[in-house]
N, C-alpha and C positions, 0 to 999 in steps of 0.2 A: 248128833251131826245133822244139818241141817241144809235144802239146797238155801244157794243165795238169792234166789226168786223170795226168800220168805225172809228175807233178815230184815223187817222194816221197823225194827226197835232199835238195831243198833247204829246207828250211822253210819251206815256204811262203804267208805267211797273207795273206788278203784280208779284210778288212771296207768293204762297202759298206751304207750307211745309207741309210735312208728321205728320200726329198727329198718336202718339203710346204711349204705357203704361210699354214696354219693349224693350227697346232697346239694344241691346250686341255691337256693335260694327260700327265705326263711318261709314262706309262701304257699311252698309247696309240701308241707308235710301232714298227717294224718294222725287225728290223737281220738282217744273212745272214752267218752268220760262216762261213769254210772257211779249214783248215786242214790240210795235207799234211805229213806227218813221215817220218823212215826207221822210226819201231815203227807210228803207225798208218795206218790207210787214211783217204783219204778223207772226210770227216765235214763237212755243213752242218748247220747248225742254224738253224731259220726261227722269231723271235721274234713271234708274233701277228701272222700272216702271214694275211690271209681275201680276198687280192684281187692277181693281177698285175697288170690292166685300167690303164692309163694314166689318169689321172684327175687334175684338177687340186688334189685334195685328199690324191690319194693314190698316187704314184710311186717306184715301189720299182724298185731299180738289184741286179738280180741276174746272176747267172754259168751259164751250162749249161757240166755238166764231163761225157765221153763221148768218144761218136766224134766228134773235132772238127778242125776245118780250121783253117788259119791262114794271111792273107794272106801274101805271100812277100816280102823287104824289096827295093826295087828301091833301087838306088842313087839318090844326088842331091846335085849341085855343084851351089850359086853363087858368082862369080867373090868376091863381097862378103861373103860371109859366110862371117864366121875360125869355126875349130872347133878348141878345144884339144885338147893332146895327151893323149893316151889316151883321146881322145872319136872317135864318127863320127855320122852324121847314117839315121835310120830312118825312111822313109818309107813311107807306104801310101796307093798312088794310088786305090784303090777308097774308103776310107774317108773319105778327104780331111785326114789331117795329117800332121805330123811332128813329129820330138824328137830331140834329141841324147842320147848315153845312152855309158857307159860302152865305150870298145872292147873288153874281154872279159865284157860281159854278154848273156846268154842271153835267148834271146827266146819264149814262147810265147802259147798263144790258142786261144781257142774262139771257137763263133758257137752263135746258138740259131735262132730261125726267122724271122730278119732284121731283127726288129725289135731286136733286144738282139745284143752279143758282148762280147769281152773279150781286150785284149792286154797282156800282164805283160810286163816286163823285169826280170833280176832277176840277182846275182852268182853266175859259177858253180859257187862254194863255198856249204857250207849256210850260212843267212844270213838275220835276222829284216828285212832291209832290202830295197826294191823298189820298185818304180812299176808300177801299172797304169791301165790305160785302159778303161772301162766306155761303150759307147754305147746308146742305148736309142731309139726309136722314140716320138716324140710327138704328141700329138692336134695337128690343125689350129689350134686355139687357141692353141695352144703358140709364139710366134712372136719370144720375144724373153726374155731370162733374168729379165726383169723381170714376165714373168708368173709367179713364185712369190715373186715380193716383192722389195723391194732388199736389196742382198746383205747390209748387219748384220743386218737383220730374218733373213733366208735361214741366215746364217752362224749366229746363236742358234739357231732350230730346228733346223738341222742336230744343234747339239754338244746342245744340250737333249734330241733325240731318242737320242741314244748314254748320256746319260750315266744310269748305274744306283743311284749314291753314296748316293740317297736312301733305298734298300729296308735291310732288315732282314735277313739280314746285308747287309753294303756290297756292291753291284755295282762296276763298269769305272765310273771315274771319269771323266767326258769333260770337257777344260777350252778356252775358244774365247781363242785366244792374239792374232790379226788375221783381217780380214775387209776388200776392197776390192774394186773394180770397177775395171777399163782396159781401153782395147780393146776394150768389149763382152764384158768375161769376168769371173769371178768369182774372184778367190783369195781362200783362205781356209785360214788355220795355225789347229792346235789341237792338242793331246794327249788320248790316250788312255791308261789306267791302271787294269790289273786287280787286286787286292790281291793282293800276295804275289809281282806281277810288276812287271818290268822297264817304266818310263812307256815310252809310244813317240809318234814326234815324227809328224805328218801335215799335206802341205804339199796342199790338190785345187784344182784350175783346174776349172771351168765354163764351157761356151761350147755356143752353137746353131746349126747347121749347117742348110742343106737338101741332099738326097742329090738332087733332080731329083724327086720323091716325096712327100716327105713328111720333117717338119723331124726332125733328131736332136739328145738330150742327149749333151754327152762332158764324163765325170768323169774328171780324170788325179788320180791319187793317188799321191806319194811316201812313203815312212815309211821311217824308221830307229828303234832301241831304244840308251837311253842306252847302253850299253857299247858299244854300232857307231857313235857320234856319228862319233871324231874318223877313222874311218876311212872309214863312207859320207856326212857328212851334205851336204859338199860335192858330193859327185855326183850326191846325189836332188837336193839342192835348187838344181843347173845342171840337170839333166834337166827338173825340173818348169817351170824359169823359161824352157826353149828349148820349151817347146809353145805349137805353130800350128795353124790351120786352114787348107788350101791349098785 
């Protein structure tokens, strides 16, 4: 396991968007993009960023990359539940979930200062495909995914919020593909598309948790890029459909 400060072999990119319940205007939202390459370092880019603060108008799902910890995977059977081959089962008893994920995929992760962390899974070849897990720390208010709207309302401002199509030159195209709720969670498929690049497919689960404390969001995100379909898309999109809250 390794933190994501050090993943500069695999390419490795995260985009986590802005989650809000009101949105007016396409202008106004906030997205973190990070990306890891073997030429460069490093690199976030904070779009109209003026507030970490948990707020029910304005919650922003980010990463601290550094000296970072990563919980450790303890094993976990149940006698009922099958796990295909070439798959195993990742648990983290502190955080409270699990996932099934690829048997030779790498695992790492940061924390920031407990309110937010982040755990990626990702193929140990360089690789625009991956899953990660963004947790965040919510106000008291916060008590149920239905307070930032039901999830098609939720699911448009999400891809509304990413998408740049309309500026002058064209931005990252964001397009909202499905949006549902089960089990008290939120899935939600869409695509992303930067001109001149590769679309890339995005499957995120939503769910609320309480840690004993105080409630948390968990964003799980899979992606893969059209020319990784037929080799990862099957895997993100069992990894993404086997996350729980335990």
């Amino acid at each position: 396991m390794a933190p994501l400060s050090s993943l500069h072999s695999h390419n490795f990119p995260i985009i986590l968007p802005l989650i809000s319940s009101g949105f007016k205007r396409p202008h106004s939202q906030n997205v973190i993009f990070c990306r890891t390459n073997q030429q460069d370092q490093d690199s976030c880019q904070i779009v109209e960023d003026k507030s970490l603060k948990v707020q029910r108008r304005d919650l922003l799902l980010h990463t601290v990359f550094g000296s970072l910890s990563v919980p450790a995977m303890v094993p976990f059977a149940l006698a009922e539940e099958v796990v295909p081959e070439g798959f195993r089962i990742y648990t983290d008893d502190v955080n409270k979930f699990k996932i099934m994920i690829p048997q030779d995929w790498l695992i790492g992760g940061g924390e920031g200062n407990g309110f937010k962390s982040v755990t990626a899974f990702y193929p140990s070849e360089a690789s625009n495909s991956n899953v990660s897990l963004v947790i965040t720390g919510l106000g008291a208010d916060f008590t149920k995914l239905e307070s930032f709207g039901k999830v098609d309302a939720f699911a448009e401002n999400l891809v509304s919020g990413l998408d740049r199509s309309w500026q002058r030159p064209p931005g990252v195209s964001a397009k909202l593909i499905d949006s549902k709720a089960t089990k008290g969670m939120y899935y939600i498929e869409y695509t992303l598309k930067n001109p001149g690049e590769s679309e890339r497919h995005l499957f995120s689960v939503l769910g609320i948790a309480n840690n004993g404390w105080y409630n948390r969001l968990y964003t799980l995100t899979g992606q893969y890029i059209d020319e990784e379909s037929e080799k990862y898309r099957s895997k993100v999109e069992k990894a993404v459909a086997s996350f729980k809250l335990v």
